[in-house]
Backbone as CSV, one residue per row, in Angstrom:
resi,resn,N_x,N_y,N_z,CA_x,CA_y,CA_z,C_x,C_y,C_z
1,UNK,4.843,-14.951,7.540,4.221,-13.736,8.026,4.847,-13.395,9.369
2,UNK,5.129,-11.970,9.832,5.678,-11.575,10.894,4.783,-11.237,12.009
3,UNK,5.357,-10.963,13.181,4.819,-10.913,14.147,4.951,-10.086,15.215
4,UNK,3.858,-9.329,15.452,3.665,-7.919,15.879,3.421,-7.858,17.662
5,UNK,3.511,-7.372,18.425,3.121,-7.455,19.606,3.463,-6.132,20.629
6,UNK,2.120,-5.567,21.032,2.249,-3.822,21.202,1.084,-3.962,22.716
7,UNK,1.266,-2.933,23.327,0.853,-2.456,24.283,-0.100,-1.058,23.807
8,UNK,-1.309,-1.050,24.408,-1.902,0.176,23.978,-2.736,0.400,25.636
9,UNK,-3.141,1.869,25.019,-4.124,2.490,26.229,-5.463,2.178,26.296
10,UNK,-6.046,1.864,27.674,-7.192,1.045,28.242,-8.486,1.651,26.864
11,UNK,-8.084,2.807,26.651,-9.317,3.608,25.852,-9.093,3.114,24.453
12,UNK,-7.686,2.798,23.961,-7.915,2.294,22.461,-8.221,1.193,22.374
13,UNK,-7.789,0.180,23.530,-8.366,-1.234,23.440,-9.922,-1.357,23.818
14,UNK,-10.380,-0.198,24.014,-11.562,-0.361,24.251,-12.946,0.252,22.811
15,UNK,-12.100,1.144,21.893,-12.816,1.543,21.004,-12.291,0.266,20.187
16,UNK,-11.470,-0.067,20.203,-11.041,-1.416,19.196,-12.031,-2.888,19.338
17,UNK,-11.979,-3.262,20.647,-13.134,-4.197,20.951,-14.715,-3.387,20.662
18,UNK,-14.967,-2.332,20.049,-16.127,-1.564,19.577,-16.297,-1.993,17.803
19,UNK,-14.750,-2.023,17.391,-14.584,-2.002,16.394,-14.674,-3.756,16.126
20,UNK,-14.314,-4.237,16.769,-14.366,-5.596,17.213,-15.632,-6.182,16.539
21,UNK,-16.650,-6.108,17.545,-17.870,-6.236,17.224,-18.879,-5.566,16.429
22,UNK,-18.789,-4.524,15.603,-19.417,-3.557,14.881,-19.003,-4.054,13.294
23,UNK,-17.616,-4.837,13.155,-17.637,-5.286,12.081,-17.281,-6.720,11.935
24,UNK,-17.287,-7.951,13.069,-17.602,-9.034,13.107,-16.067,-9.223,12.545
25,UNK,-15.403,-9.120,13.405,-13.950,-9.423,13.161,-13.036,-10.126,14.249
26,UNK,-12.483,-10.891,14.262,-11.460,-11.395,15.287,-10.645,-10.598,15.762
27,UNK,-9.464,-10.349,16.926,-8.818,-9.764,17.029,-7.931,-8.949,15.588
28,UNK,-6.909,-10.321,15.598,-5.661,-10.329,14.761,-5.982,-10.190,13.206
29,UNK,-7.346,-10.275,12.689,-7.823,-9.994,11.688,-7.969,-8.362,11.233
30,UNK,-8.710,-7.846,12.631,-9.254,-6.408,12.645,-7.734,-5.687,12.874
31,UNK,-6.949,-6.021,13.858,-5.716,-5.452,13.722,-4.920,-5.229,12.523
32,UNK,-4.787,-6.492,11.757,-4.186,-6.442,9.971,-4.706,-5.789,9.553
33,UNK,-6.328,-5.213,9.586,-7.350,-4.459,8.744,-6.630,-3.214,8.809
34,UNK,-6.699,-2.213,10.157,-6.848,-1.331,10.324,-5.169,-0.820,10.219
35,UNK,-4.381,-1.820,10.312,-2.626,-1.432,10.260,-2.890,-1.360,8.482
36,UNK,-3.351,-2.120,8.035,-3.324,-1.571,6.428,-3.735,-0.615,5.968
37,UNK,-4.819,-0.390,6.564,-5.959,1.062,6.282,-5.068,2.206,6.632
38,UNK,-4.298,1.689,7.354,-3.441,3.184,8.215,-2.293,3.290,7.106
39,UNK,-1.495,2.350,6.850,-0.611,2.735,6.416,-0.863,3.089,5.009
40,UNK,-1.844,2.615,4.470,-2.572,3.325,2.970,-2.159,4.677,2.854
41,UNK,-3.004,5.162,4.079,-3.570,6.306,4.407,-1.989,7.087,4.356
42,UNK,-1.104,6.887,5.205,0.158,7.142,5.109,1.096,6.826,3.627
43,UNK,0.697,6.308,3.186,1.446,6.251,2.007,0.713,7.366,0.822
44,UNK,-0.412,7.501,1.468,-0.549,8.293,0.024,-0.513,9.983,0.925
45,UNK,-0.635,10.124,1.587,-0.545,11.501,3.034,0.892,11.963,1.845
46,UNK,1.909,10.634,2.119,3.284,11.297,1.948,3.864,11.961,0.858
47,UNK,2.980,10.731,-0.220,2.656,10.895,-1.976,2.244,12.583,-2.233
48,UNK,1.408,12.980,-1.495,0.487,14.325,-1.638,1.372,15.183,-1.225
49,UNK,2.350,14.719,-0.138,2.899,16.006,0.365,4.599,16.043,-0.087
50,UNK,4.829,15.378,-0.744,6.179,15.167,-1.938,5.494,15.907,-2.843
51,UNK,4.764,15.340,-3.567,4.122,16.070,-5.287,3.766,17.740,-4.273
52,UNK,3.036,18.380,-3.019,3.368,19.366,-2.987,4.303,20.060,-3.350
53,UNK,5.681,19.566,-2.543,6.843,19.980,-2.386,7.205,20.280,-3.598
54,UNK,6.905,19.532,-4.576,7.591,19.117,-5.758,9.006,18.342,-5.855
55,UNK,9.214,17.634,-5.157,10.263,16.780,-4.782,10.140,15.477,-5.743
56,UNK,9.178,15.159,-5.621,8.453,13.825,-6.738,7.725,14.330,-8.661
57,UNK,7.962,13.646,-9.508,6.829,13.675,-10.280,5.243,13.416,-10.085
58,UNK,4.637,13.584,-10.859,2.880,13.296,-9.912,2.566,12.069,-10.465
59,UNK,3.545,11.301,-11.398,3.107,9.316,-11.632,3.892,8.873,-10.821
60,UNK,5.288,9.437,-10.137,6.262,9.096,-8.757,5.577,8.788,-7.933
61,UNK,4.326,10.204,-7.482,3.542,10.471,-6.251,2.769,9.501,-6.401
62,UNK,1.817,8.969,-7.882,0.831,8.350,-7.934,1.333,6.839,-7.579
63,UNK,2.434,6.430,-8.068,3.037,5.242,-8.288,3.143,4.931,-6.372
64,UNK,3.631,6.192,-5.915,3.796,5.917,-4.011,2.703,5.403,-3.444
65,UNK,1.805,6.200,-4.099,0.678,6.305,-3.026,-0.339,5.001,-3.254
66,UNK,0.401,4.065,-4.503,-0.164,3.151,-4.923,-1.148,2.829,-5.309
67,UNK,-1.595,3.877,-6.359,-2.987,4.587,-7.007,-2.600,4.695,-8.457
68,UNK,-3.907,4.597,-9.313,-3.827,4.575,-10.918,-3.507,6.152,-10.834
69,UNK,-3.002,6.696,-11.900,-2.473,8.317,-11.965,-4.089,8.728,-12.023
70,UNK,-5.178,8.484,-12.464,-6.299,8.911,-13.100,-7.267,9.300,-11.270
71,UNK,-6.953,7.918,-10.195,-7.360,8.120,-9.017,-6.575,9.202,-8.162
72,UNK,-5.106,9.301,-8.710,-4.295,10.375,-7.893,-4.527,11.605,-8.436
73,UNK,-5.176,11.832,-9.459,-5.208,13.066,-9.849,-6.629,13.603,-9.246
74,UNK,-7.248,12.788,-8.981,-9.200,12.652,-8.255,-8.811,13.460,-6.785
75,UNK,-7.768,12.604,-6.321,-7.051,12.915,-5.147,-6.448,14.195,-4.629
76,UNK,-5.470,14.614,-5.711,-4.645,15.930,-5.717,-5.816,17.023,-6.029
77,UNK,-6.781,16.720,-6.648,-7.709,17.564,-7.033,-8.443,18.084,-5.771
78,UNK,-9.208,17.242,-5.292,-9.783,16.926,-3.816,-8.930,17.366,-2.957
79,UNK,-7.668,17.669,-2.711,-7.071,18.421,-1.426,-6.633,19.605,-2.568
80,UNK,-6.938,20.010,-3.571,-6.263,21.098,-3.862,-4.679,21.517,-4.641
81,UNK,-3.802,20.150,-4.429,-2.741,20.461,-4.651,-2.476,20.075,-6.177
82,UNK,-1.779,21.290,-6.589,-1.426,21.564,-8.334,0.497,20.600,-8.229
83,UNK,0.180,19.544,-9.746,1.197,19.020,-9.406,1.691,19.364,-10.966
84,UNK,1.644,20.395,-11.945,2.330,20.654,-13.003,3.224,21.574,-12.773
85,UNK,4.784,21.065,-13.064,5.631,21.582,-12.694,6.415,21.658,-14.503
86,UNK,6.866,22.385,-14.960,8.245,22.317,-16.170,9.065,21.357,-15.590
87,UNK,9.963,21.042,-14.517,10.666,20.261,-14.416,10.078,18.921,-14.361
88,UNK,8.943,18.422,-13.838,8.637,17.279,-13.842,7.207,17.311,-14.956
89,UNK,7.486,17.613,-15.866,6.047,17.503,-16.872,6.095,16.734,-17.878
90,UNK,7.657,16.438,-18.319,8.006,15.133,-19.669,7.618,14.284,-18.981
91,UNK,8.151,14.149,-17.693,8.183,12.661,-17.086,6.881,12.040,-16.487
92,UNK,6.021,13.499,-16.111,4.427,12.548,-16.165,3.997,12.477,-17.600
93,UNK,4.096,13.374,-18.892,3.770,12.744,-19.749,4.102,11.653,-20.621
94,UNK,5.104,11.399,-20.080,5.336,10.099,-20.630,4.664,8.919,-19.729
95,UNK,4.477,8.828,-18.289,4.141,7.859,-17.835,2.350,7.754,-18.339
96,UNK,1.991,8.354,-18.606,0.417,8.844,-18.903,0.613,8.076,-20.764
Protein backbone atom coordinates (compact mmCIF):
# COMPACT_ATOMS: atom_id res chain seq x y z
CA UNK A 1 0.00 0.00 0.00
CA UNK A 2 1.25 3.57 -0.86
CA UNK A 3 1.80 6.46 0.89
CA UNK A 4 0.22 9.75 0.87
CA UNK A 5 1.33 12.87 2.73
CA UNK A 6 -0.45 16.47 2.11
CA UNK A 7 -0.73 19.70 3.77
CA UNK A 8 -4.21 21.23 4.13
CA UNK A 9 -5.96 24.47 5.47
CA UNK A 10 -6.46 25.07 9.33
CA UNK A 11 -10.43 24.98 8.32
CA UNK A 12 -10.32 21.54 6.48
CA UNK A 13 -8.35 19.97 9.16
CA UNK A 14 -10.71 21.19 11.30
CA UNK A 15 -14.11 20.00 9.64
CA UNK A 16 -12.14 16.68 9.16
CA UNK A 17 -11.36 16.20 12.95
CA UNK A 18 -15.52 16.92 12.98
CA UNK A 19 -15.67 14.22 10.66
CA UNK A 20 -13.25 12.47 12.84
CA UNK A 21 -15.42 12.10 15.64
CA UNK A 22 -19.01 12.11 14.18
CA UNK A 23 -18.14 8.84 12.58
CA UNK A 24 -15.68 7.15 15.07
CA UNK A 25 -12.85 6.90 12.75
CA UNK A 26 -9.05 7.18 13.07
CA UNK A 27 -7.20 9.53 11.14
CA UNK A 28 -5.70 7.42 8.19
CA UNK A 29 -8.85 5.35 8.09
CA UNK A 30 -11.30 8.44 7.59
CA UNK A 31 -8.77 9.84 5.09
CA UNK A 32 -8.91 6.35 2.82
CA UNK A 33 -12.78 6.76 3.38
CA UNK A 34 -13.32 10.00 2.07
CA UNK A 35 -10.28 9.84 -0.86
CA UNK A 36 -12.49 6.87 -2.08
CA UNK A 37 -15.81 8.52 -1.73
CA UNK A 38 -14.22 11.35 -3.75
CA UNK A 39 -12.80 9.66 -6.32
CA UNK A 40 -16.12 7.48 -6.87
CA UNK A 41 -17.72 10.53 -7.12
CA UNK A 42 -15.16 11.57 -9.86
CA UNK A 43 -15.22 8.63 -11.72
CA UNK A 44 -18.64 8.50 -12.35
CA UNK A 45 -18.91 12.88 -12.70
CA UNK A 46 -16.57 11.88 -15.77
CA UNK A 47 -18.63 8.67 -16.93
CA UNK A 48 -21.82 11.20 -17.12
CA UNK A 49 -20.04 13.79 -18.80
CA UNK A 50 -18.33 11.47 -21.70
CA UNK A 51 -21.83 9.56 -22.31
CA UNK A 52 -23.02 13.47 -22.50
CA UNK A 53 -20.58 14.29 -24.99
CA UNK A 54 -21.16 11.17 -26.61
CA UNK A 55 -17.58 10.34 -26.76
CA UNK A 56 -18.24 6.95 -24.79
CA UNK A 57 -20.97 4.19 -25.22
CA UNK A 58 -23.42 4.27 -22.08
CA UNK A 59 -21.98 0.35 -20.87
CA UNK A 60 -18.28 2.34 -21.63
CA UNK A 61 -19.77 5.16 -19.31
CA UNK A 62 -21.38 2.53 -17.04
CA UNK A 63 -18.35 0.19 -17.06
CA UNK A 64 -16.17 3.85 -15.97
CA UNK A 65 -18.14 4.88 -13.54
CA UNK A 66 -17.98 1.39 -12.12
CA UNK A 67 -21.72 0.79 -11.89
CA UNK A 68 -24.13 -2.15 -13.11
CA UNK A 69 -25.60 -0.50 -16.58
CA UNK A 70 -29.18 -0.92 -14.75
CA UNK A 71 -27.62 1.65 -11.69
CA UNK A 72 -26.09 3.94 -14.54
CA UNK A 73 -29.05 4.25 -16.27
CA UNK A 74 -30.95 5.22 -12.51
CA UNK A 75 -28.10 7.71 -12.71
CA UNK A 76 -28.22 9.24 -16.30
CA UNK A 77 -31.88 9.35 -15.66
CA UNK A 78 -31.53 11.38 -12.37
CA UNK A 79 -29.26 14.14 -13.97
CA UNK A 80 -31.21 14.05 -17.12
CA UNK A 81 -28.73 13.00 -19.60
CA UNK A 82 -30.08 10.93 -22.83
CA UNK A 83 -27.38 8.43 -23.78
CA UNK A 84 -29.10 6.78 -27.13
CA UNK A 85 -27.08 7.59 -29.80
CA UNK A 86 -27.21 5.42 -33.64
CA UNK A 87 -23.59 5.37 -33.40
CA UNK A 88 -23.22 3.86 -30.09
CA UNK A 89 -26.60 1.75 -29.81
CA UNK A 90 -25.26 -1.93 -31.19
CA UNK A 91 -22.64 -1.62 -28.77
CA UNK A 92 -24.84 -0.96 -25.66
CA UNK A 93 -27.08 -3.52 -26.97
CA UNK A 94 -24.99 -5.94 -27.03
CA UNK A 95 -23.37 -5.29 -23.68
CA UNK A 96 -27.04 -5.41 -22.11
Amino acid sequence: MGSISVRVPDELETELDAYLEDENLDRSTAVRKLLSEGLEEWRRERALDQLAAGTISFSKAAEMAGMSVWDFAQLAKERDITWVADDHLDADLEAL
